[in-house]
VEXDREN-2710 file (C-alpha; in Angstrom, 1 decimal):
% VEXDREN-2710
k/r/px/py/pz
1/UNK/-11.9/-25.9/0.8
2/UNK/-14.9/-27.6/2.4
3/UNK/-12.8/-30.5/3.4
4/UNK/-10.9/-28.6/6.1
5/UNK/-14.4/-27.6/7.9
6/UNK/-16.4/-29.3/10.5
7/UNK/-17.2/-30.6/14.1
8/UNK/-14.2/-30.7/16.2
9/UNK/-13.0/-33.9/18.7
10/UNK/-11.0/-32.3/21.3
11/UNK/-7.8/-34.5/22.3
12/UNK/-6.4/-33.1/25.5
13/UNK/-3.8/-34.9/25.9
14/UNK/0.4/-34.5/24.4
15/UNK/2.2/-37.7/22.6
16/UNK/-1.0/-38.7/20.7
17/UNK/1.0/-41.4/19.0
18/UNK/0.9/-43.2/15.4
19/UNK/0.0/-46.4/17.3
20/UNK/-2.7/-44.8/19.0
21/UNK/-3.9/-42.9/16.0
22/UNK/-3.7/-47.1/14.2
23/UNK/-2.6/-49.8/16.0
24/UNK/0.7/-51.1/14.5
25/UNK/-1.2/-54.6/13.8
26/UNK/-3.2/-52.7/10.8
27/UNK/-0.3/-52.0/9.4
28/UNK/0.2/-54.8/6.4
29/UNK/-3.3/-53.1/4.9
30/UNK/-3.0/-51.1/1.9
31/UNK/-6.3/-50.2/1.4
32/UNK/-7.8/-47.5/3.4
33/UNK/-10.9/-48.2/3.4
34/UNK/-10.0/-51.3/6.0
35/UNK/-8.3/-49.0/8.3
36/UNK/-11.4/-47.3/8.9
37/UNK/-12.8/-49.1/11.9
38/UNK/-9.8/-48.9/13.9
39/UNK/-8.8/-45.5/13.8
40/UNK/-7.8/-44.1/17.7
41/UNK/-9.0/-47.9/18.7
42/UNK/-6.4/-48.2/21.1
43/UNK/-6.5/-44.1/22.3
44/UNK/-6.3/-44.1/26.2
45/UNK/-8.3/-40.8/27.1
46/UNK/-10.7/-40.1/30.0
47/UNK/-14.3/-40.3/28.5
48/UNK/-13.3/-41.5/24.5
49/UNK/-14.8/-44.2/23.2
50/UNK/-13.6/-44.5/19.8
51/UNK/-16.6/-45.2/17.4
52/UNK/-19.2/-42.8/19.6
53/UNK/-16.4/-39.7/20.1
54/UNK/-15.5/-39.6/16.0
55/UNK/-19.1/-40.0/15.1
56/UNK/-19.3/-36.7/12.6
57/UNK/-16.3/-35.1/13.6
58/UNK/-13.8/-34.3/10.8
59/UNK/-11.3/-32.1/12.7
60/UNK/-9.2/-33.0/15.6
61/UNK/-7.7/-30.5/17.9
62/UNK/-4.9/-31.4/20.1
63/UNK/-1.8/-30.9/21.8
64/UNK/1.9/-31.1/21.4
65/UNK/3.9/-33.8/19.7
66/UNK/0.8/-35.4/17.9
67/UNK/1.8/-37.9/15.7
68/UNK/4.8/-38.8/17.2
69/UNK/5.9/-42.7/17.3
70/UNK/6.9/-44.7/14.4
71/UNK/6.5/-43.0/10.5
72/UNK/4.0/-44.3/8.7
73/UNK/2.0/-43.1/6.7
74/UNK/-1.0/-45.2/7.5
75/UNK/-2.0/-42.7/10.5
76/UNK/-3.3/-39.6/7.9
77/UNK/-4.7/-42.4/5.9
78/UNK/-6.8/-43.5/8.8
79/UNK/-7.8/-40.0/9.5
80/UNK/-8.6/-39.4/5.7
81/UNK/-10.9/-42.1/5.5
82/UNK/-12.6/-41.3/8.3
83/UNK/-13.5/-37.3/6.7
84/UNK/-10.5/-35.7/9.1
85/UNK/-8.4/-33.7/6.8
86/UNK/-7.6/-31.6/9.8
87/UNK/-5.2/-31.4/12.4
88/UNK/-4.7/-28.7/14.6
89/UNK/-1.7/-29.3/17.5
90/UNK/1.5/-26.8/19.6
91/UNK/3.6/-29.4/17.6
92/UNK/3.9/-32.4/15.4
93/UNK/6.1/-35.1/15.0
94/UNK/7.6/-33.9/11.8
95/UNK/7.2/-37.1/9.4
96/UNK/3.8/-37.6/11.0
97/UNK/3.5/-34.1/10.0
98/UNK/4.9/-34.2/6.2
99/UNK/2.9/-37.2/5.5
100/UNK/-0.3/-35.4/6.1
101/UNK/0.8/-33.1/3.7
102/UNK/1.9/-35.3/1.4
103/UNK/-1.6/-36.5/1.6
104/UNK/-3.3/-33.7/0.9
105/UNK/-4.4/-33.0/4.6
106/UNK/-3.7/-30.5/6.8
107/UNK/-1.5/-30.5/10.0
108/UNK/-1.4/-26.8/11.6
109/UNK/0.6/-25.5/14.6
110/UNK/-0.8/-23.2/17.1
111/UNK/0.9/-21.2/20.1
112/UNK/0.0/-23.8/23.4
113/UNK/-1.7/-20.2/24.3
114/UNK/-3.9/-20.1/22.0
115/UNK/-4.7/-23.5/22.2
116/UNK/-5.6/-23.1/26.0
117/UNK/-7.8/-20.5/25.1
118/UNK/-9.4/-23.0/22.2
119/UNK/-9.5/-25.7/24.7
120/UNK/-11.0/-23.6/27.6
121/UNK/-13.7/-21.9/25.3
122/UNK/-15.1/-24.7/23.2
123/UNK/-13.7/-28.3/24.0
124/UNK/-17.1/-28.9/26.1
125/UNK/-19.3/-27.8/23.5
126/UNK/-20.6/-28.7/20.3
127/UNK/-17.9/-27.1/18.3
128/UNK/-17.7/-26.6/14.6
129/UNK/-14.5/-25.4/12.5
130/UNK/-14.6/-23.5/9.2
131/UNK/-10.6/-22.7/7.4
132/UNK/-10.2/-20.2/5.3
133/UNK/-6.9/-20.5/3.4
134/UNK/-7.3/-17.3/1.2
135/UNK/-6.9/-15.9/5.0
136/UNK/-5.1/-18.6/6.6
137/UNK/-7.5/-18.1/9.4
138/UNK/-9.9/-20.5/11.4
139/UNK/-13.5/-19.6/12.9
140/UNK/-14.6/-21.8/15.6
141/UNK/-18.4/-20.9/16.4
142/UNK/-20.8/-23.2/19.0
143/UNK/-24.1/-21.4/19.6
144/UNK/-23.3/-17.7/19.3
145/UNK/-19.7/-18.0/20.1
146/UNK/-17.6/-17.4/17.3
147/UNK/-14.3/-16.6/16.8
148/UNK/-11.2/-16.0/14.4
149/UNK/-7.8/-17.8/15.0
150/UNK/-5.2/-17.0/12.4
151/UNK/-2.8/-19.8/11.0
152/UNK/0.5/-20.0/9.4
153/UNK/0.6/-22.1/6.3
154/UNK/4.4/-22.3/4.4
155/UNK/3.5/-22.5/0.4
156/UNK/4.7/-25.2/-0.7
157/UNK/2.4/-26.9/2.3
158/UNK/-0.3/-25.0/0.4
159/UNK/0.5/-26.3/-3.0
160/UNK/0.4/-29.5/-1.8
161/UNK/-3.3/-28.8/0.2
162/UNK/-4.1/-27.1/-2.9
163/UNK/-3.2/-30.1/-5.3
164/UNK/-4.6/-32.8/-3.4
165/UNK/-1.4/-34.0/-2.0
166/UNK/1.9/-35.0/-3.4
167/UNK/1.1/-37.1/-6.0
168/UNK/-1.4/-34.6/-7.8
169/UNK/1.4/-32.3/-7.3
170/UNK/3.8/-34.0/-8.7
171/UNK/2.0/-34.9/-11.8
172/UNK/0.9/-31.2/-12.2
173/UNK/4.0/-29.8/-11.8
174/UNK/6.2/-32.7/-13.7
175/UNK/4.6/-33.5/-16.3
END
């Protein structure tokens, strides 16, 4: 699925919150489209700058408890309309976490390990990601580096990836 591919913004930091991910003040907008500007506006992290560190990055790789804060579910719209369908974290706070898939997006758990390793090998590079979910595997490549990092992925996650979110699921599946 071509959505869940692309350049990576690394995020080294735990307790990446839903009011740094939109501040709380966007939150009377129900279109996404005006989220947009703002999203990680108010993101406190040694050399980001909002609009120049997202420019054509459409995966986001971070630490543990991304997400956490209040539940909302305007934090995985701000990510969607800015091209991130992908999240990749040790942990999630678990609403933040169901509303991404309720949205169609992904939001995938790996060991803090292997993250380290992810983190040490490619976070200063230009990094691209490409998922497989026939595999349930990542490749991260920069240059010639390239490597495969295997995910888990609970079906009924993947029928909601699969369907677009829960809404297209639901009116597959219901009707």
């Amino acid at each position: 699925m071509e959505k869940f591919n692309g350049n990576v913004l690394f995020l080294n930091r735990d307790d990446i919150n839903t009011d740094e991910i939109i501040p709380a003040k966007y939150l009377t907008e129900n279109d996404k489209d005006a989220l947009k500007p703002h999203l990680l506006e108010d993101l406190k992290l040694s050399g980001f700058q909002a609009q120049d560190s997202l420019s054509d990055k459409h995966v986001i790789v971070s630490r543990a408890n991304f997400g956490c804060g209040s539940s909302r579910e305007h934090a995985p719209w701000a990510l969607e309309v800015n091209g991130i369908h992908l999240v990749i974290a040790e942990s999630f706070a678990r609403i933040f976490r169901q509303n991404m898939f309720a949205c169609g997006l992904m939001a995938i758990e790996l060991p803090p390990t292997t993250l380290d390793h992810i983190f040490k090998q490619y976070a200063t590079q230009n990094t691209t990601v490409k998922t497989d979910l026939s595999q349930n595997c990542f490749e991260f490549s920069t240059g010639g580096l390239s490597e495969r990092v295997e995910f888990k992925l609970e079906d009924f996650d993947r029928q909601l990836v699969e369907a677009g979110g829960w809404i297209e699921y639901a009116d597959k599946k219901y009707r």
